[in-house]
MDAnalysis code that builds the backbone (N, CA, C; Angstrom):
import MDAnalysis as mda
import numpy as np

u = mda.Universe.empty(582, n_residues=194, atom_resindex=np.repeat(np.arange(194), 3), trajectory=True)
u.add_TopologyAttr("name", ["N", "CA", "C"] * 194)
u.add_TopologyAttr("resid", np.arange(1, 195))
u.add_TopologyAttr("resname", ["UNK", "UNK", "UNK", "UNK", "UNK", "UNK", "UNK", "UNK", "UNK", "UNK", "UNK", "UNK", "UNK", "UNK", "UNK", "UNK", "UNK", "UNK", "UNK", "UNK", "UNK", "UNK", "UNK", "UNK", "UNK", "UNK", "UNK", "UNK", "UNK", "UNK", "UNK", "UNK", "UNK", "UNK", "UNK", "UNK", "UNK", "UNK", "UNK", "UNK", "UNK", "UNK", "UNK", "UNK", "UNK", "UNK", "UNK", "UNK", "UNK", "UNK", "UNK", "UNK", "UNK", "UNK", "UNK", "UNK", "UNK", "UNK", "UNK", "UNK", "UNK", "UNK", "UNK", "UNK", "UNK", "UNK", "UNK", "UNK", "UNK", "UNK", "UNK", "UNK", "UNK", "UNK", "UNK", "UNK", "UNK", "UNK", "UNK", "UNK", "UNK", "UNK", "UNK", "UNK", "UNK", "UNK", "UNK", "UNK", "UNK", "UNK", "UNK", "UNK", "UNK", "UNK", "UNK", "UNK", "UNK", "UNK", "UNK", "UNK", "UNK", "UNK", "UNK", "UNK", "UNK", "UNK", "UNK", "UNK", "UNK", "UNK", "UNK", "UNK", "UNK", "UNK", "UNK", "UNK", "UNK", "UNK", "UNK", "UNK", "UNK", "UNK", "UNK", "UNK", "UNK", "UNK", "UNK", "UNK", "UNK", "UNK", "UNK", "UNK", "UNK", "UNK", "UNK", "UNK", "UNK", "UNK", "UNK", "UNK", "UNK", "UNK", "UNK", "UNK", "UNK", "UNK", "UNK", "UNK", "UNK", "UNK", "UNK", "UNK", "UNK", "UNK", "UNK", "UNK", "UNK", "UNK", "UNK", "UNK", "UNK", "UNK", "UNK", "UNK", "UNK", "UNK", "UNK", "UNK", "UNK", "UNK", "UNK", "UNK", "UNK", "UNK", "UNK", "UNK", "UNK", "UNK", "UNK", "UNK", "UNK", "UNK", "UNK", "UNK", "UNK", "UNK", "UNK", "UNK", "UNK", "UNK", "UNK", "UNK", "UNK", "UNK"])
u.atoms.positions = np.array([
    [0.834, -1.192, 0.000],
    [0.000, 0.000, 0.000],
    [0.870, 1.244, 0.000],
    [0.414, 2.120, -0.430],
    [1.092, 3.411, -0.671],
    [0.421, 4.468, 0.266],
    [1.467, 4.632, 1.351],
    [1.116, 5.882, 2.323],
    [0.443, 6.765, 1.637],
    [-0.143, 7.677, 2.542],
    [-1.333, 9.164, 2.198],
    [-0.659, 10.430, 3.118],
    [-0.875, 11.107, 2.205],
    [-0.413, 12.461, 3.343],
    [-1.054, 12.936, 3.914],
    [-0.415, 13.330, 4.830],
    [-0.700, 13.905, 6.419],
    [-1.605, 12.744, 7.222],
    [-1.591, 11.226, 6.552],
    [-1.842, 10.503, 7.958],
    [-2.244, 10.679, 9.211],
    [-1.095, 11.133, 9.715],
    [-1.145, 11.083, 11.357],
    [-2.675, 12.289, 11.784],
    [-3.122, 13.390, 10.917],
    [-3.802, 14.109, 11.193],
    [-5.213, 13.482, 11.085],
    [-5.163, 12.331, 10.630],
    [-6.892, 11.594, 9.817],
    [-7.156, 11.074, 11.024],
    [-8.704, 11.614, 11.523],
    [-9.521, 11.398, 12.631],
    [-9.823, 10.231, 11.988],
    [-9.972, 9.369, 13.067],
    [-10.506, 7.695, 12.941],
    [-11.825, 7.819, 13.131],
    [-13.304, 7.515, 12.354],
    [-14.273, 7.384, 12.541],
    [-14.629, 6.389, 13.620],
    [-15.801, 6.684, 15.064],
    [-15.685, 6.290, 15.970],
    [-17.309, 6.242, 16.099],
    [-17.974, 4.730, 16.770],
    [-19.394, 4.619, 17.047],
    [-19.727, 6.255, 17.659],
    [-20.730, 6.788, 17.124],
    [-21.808, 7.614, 17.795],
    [-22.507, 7.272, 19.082],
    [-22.129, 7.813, 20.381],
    [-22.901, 7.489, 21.274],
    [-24.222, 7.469, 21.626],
    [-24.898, 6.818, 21.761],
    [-26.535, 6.439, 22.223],
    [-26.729, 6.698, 22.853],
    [-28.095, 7.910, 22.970],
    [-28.543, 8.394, 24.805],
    [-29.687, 7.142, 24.622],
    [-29.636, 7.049, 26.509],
    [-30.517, 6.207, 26.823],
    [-31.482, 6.669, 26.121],
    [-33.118, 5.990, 26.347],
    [-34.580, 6.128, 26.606],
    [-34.899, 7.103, 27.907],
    [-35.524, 7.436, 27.565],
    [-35.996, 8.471, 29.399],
    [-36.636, 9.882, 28.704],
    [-36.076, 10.589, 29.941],
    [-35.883, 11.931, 30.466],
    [-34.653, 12.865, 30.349],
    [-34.736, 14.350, 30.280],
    [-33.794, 14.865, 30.256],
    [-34.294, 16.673, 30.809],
    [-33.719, 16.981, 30.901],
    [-34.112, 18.317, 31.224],
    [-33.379, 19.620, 30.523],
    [-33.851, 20.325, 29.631],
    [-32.893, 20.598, 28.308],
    [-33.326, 22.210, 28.545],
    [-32.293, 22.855, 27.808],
    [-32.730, 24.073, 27.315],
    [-32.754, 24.374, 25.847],
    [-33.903, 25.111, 25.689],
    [-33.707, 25.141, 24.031],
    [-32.552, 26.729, 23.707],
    [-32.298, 25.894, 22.341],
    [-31.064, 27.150, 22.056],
    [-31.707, 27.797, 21.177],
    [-32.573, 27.503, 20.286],
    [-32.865, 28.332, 19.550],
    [-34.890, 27.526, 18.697],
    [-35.495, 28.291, 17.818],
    [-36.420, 28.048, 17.768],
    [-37.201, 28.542, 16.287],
    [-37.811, 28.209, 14.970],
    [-38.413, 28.770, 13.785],
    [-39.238, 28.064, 13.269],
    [-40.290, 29.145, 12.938],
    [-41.352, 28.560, 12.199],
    [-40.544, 28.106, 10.453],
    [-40.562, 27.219, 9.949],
    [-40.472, 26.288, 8.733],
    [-41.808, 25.898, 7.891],
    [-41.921, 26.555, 6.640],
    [-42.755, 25.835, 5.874],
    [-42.107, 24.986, 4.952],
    [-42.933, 23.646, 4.686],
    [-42.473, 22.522, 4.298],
    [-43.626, 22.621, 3.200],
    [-43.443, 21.660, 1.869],
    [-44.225, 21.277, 0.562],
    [-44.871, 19.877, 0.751],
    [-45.994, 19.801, 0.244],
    [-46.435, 18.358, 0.299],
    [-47.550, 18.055, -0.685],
    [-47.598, 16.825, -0.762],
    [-48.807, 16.805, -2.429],
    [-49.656, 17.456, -1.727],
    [-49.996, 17.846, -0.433],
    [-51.266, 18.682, -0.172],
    [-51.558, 19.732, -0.360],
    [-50.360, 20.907, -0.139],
    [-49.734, 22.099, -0.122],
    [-48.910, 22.498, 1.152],
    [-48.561, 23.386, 0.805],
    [-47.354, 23.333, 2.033],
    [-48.295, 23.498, 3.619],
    [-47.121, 23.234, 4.542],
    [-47.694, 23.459, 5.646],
    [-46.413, 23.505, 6.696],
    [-47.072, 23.769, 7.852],
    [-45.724, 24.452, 8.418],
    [-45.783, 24.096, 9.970],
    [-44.372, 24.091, 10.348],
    [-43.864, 23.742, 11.549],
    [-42.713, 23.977, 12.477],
    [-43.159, 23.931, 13.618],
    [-42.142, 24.998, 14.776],
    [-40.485, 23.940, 14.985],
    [-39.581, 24.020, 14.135],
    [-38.560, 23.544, 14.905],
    [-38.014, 24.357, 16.262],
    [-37.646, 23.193, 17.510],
    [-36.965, 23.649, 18.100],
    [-36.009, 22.665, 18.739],
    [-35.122, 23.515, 18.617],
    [-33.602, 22.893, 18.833],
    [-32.983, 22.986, 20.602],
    [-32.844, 22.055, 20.744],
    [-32.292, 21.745, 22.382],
    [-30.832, 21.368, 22.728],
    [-30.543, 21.576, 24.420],
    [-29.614, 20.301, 24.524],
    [-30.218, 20.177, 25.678],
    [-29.306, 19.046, 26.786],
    [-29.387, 18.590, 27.611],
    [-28.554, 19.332, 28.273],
    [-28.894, 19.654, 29.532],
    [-28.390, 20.640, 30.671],
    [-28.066, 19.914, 32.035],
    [-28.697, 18.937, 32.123],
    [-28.388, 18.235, 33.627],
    [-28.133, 17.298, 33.869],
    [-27.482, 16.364, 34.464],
    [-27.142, 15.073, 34.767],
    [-26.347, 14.853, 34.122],
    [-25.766, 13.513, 33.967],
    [-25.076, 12.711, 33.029],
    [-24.604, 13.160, 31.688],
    [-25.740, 13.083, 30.889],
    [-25.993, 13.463, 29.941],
    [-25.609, 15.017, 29.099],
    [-25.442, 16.196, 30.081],
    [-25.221, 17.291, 29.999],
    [-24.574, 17.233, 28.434],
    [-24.928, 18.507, 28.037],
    [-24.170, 18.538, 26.501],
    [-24.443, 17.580, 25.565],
    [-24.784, 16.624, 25.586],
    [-24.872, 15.599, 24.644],
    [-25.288, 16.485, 23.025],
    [-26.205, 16.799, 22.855],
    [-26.403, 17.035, 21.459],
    [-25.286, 17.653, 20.729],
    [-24.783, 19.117, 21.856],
    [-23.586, 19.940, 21.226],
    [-22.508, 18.700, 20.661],
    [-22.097, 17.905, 22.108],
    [-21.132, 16.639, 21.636],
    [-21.247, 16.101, 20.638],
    [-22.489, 15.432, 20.498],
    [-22.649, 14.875, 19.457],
    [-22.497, 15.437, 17.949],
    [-22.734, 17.064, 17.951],
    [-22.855, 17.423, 16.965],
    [-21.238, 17.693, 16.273],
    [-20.219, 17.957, 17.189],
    [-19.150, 18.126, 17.173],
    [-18.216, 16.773, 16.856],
    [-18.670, 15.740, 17.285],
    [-18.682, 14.323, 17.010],
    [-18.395, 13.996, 15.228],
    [-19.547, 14.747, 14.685],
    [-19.369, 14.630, 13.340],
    [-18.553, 15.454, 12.240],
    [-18.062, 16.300, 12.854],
    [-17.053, 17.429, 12.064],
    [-16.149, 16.573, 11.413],
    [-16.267, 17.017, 9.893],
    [-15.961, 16.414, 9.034],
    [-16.632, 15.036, 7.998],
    [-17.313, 15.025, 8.367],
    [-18.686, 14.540, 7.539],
    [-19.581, 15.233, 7.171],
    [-20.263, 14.434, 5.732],
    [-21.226, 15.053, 5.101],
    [-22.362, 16.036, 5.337],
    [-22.396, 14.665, 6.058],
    [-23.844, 15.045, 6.729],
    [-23.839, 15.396, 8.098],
    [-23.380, 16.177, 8.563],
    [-23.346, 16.707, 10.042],
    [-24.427, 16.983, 10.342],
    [-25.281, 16.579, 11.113],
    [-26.474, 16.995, 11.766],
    [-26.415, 17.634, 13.273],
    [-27.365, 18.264, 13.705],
    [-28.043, 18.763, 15.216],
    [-29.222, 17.815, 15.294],
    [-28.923, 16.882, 16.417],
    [-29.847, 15.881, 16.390],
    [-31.285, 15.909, 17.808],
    [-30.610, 17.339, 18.406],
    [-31.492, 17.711, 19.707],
    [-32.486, 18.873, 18.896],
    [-33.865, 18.216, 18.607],
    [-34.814, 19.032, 17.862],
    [-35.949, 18.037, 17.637],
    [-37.269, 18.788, 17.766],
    [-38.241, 18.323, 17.677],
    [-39.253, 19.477, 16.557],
    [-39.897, 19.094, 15.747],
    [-40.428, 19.809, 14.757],
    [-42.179, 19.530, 15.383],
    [-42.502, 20.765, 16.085],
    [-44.289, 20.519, 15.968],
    [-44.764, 21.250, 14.952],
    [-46.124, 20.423, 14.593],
    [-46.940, 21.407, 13.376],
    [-47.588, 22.186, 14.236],
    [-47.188, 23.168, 13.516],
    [-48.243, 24.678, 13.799],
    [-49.520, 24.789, 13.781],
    [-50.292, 24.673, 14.917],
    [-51.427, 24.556, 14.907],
    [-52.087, 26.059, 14.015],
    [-53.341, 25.275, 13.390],
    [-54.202, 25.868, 12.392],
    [-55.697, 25.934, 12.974],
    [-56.589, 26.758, 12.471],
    [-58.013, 26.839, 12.496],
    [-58.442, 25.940, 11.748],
    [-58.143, 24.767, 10.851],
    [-58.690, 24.340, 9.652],
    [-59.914, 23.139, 10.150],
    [-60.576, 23.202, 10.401],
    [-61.445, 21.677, 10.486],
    [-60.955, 20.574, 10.525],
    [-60.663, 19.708, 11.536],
    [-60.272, 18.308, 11.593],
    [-58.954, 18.394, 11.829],
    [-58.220, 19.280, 11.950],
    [-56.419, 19.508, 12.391],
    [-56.538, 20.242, 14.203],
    [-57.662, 19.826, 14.508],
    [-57.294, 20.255, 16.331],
    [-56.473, 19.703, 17.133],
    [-56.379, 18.675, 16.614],
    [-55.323, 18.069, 17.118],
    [-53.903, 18.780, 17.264],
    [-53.852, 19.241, 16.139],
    [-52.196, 19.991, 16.010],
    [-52.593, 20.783, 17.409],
    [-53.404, 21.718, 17.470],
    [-53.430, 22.533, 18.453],
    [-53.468, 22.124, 20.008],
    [-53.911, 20.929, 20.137],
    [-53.680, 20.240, 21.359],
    [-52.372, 20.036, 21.448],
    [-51.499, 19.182, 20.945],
    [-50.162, 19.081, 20.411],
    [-49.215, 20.092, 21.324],
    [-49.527, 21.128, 20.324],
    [-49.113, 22.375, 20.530],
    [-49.119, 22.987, 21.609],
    [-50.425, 23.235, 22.137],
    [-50.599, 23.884, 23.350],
    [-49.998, 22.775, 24.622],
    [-50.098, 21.509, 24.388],
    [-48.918, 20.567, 25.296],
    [-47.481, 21.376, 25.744],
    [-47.192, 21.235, 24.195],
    [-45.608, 22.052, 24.569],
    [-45.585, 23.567, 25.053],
    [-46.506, 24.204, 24.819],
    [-46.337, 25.627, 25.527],
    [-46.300, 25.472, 27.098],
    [-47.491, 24.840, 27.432],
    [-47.391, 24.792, 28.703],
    [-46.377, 24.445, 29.657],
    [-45.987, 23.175, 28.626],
    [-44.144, 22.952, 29.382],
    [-43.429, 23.466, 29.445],
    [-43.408, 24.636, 28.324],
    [-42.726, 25.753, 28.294],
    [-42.669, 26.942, 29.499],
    [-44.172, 26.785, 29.501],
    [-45.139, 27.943, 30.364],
    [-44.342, 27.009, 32.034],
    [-44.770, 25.889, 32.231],
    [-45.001, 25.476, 33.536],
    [-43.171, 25.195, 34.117],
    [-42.366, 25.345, 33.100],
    [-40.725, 25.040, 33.324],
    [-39.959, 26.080, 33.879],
    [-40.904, 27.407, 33.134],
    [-40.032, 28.601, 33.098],
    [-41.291, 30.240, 34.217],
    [-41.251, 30.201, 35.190],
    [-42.178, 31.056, 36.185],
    [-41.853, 32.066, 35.632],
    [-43.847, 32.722, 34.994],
    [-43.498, 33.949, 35.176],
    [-43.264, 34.182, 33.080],
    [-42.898, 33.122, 32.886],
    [-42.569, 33.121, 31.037],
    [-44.812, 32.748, 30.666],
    [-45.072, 33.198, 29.891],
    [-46.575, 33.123, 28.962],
    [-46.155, 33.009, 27.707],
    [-46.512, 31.975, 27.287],
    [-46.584, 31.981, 24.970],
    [-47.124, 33.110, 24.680],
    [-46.029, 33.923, 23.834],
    [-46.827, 34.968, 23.132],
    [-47.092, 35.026, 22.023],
    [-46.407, 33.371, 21.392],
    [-46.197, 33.515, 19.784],
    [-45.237, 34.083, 19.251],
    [-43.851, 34.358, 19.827],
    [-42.808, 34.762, 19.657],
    [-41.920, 34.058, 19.556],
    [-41.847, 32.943, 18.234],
    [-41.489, 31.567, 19.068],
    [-39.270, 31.832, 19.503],
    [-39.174, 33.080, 19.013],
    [-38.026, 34.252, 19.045],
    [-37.503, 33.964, 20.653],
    [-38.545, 34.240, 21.557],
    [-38.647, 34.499, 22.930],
    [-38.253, 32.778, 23.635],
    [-38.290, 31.846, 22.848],
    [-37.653, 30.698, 23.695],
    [-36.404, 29.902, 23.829],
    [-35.673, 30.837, 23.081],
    [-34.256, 30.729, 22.906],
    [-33.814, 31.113, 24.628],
    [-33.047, 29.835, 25.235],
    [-32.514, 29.785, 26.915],
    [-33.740, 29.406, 27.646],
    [-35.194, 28.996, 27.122],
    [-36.008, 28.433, 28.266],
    [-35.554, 27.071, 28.171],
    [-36.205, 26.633, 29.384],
    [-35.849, 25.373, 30.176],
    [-36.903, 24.613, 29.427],
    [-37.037, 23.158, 29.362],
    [-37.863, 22.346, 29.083],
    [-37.644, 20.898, 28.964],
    [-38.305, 20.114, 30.030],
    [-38.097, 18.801, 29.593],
    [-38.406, 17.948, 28.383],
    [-37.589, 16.931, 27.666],
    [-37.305, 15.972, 26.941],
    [-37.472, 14.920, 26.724],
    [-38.541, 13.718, 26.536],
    [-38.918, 12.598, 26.475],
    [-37.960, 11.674, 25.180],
    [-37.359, 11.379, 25.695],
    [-36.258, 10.169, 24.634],
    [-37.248, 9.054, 24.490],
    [-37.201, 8.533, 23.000],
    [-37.574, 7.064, 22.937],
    [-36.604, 6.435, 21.697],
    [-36.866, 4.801, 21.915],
    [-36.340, 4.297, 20.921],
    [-37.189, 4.389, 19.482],
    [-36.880, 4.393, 18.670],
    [-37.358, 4.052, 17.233],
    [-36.824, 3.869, 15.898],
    [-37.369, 2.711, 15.205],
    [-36.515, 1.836, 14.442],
    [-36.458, 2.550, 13.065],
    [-35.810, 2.437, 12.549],
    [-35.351, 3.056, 10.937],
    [-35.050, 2.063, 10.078],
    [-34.776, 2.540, 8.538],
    [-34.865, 1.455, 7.421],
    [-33.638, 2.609, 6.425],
    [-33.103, 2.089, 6.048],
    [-32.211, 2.515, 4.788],
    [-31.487, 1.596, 4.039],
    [-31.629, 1.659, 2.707],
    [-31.153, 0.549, 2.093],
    [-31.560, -0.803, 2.253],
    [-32.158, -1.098, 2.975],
    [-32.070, -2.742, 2.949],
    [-32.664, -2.987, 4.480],
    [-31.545, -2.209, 5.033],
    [-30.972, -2.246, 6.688],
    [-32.143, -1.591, 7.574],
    [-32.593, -2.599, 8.608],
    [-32.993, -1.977, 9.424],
    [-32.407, -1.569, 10.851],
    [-32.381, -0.901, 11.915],
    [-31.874, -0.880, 13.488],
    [-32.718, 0.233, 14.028],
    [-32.218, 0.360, 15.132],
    [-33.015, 0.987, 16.189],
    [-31.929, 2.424, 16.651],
    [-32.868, 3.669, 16.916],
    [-31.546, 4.558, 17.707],
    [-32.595, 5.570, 18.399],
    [-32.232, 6.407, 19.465],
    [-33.342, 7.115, 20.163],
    [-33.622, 8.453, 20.185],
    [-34.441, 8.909, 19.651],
    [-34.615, 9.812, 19.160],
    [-36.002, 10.595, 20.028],
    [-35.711, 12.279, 20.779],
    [-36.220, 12.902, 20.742],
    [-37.556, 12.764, 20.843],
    [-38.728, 13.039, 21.273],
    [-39.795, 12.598, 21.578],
    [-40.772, 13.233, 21.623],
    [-41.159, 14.130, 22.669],
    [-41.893, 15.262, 23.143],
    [-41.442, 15.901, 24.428],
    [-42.467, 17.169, 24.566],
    [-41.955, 17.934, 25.797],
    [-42.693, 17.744, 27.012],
    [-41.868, 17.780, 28.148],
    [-42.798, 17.856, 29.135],
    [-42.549, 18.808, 30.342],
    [-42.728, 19.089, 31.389],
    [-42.928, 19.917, 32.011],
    [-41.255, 19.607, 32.722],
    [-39.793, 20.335, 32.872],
    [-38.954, 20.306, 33.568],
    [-39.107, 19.439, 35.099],
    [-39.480, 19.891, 35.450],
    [-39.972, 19.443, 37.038],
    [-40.527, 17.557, 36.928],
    [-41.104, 17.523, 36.545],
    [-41.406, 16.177, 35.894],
    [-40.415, 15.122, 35.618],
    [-39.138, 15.725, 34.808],
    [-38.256, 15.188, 34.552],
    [-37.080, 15.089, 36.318],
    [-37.229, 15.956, 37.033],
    [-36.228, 16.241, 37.735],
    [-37.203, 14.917, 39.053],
    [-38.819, 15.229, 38.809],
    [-39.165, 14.180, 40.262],
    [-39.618, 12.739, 39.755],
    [-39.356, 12.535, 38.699],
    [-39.607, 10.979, 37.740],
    [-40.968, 10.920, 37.377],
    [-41.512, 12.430, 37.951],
    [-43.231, 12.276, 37.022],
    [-43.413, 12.025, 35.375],
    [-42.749, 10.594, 35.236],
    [-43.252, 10.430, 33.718],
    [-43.002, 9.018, 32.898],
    [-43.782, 8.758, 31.975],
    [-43.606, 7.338, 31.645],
    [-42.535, 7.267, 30.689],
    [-41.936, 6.075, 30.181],
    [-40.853, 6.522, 29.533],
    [-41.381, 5.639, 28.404],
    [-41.381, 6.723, 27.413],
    [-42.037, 6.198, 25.802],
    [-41.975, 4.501, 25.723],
    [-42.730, 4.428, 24.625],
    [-42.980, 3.556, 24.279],
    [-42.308, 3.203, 22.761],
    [-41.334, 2.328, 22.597],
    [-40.674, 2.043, 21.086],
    [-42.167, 2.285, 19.786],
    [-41.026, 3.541, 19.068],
    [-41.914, 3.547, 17.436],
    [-41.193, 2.301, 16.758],
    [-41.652, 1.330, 16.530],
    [-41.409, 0.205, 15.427],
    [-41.604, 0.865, 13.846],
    [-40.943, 0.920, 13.007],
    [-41.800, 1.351, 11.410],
    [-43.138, 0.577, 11.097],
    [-43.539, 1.659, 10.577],
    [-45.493, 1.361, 10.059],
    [-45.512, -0.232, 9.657],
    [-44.544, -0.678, 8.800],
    [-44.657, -2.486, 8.485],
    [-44.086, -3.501, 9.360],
    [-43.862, -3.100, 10.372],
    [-43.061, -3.909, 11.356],
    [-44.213, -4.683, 11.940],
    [-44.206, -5.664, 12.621],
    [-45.173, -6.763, 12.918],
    [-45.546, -6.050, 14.415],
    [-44.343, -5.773, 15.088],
    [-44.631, -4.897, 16.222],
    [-45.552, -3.757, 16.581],
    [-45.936, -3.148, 15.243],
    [-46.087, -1.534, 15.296],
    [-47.945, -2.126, 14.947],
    [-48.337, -2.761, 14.231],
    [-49.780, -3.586, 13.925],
    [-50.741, -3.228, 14.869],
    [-50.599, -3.258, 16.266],
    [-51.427, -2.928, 16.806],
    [-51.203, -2.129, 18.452],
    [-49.794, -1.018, 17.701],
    [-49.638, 0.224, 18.334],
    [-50.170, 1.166, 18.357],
    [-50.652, 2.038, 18.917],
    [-50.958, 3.277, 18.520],
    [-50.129, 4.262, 18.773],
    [-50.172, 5.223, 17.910],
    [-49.175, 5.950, 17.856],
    [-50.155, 7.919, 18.171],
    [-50.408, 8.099, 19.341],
    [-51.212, 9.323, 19.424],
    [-50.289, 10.773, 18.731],
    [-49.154, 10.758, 18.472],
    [-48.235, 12.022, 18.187],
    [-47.826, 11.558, 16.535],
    [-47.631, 12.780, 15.880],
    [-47.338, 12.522, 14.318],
    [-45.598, 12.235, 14.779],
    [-45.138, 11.954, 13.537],
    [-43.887, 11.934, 13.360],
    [-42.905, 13.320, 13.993],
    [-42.850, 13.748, 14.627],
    [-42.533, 14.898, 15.606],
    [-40.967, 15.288, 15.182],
    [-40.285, 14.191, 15.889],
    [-38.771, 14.975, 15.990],
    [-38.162, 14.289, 14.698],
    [-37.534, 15.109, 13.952],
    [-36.088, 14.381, 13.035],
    [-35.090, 14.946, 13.014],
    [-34.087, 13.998, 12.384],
    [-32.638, 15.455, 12.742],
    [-32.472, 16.315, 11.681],
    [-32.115, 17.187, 12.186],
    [-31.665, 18.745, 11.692],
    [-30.652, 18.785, 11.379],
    [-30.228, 19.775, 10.416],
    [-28.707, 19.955, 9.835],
    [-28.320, 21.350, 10.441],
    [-29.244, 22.282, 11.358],
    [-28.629, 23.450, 11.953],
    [-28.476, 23.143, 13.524],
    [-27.661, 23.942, 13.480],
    [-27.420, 23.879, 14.950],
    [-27.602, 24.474, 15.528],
    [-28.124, 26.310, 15.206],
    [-29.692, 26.975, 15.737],
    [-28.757, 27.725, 16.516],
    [-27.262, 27.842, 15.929],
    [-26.331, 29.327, 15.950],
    [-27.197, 30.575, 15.667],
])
């Protein structure tokens, strides 16, 4: 084989660490409304971008995100995308959804009210529901844990909470007679909400 230059400088690609399933107690760093396209017409949704602030875990997303420097695809993998609740007939749901996470917002941070600024939640506090859920690419299937929903800080800190339940994919034999009450919520992000 014929040496390569500068060797000694080539970072060795290394497993990505796995946060448990659980809880976490996070602050968000940053926060934007996103409209997205769909055979329906577009429609739109609140990313917001987190990390983990306490325990163990502290930093993880930043880590992680720093983890990947020098790859393609570098992602920010602490983010959850809700749809923006609408007036439209038969989408109340979004707004239940929605008004979930404010309140966690509302009930984390004394003294903070939703004003619709979603500007204004950049440094609030908010707890983090981790779950497992399985993926497909190429061929390949596995499992990794991903982001979940919000819940009230305090919750997370006195164990007030159940700890998700595995998303299996829609054809999985497992998933048949799951229910799944939340849309597809969190995926990863390519900003890091600098």
């Amino acid at each position: 084989m014929q040496p390569i230059n500068n060797w000694n400088n080539v970072k060795a690609k290394s497993a990505r660490e796995q946060l448990p399933v659980g809880g976490y107690v996070c602050r968000i760093i940053g926060a934007k409304e996103v409209t997205y396209q769909s055979n329906n017409g577009p429609f739109k949704k609140l990313e917001v971008g987190f990390d983990i602030i306490e325990g163990n875990y502290a930093g993880f997303y930043n880590n992680d995100y720093k983890a990947q420097e020098g790859y393609d695809n570098q992602k920010w993998t602490g983010v959850i995308r809700l749809n923006s609740p609408t007036d439209v007939p038969g989408e109340e749901w979004k707004a239940t959804t929605f008004k979930s996470f404010t309140n966690s917002i509302e009930d984390s941070n004394p003294g903070y009210h939703w004003d619709w600024n979603e500007k204004l939640l950049k440094g609030k506090i908010v707890g983090v529901l981790v779950r497992n859920e399985e993926w497909e690419y190429e061929g390949k299937t596995g499992w990794k844990t991903k982001p979940f929903m919000f819940i009230p800080a305090d919750d997370i800190r006195e164990g007030k909470f159940k700890t998700p339940k595995d998303k299996p994919l829609n054809n999985s034999a497992a998933n048949i007679n799951q229910n799944d009450n939340f849309a597809d919520m969190p995926l990863d992000d390519d900003l890091p909400f600098n």
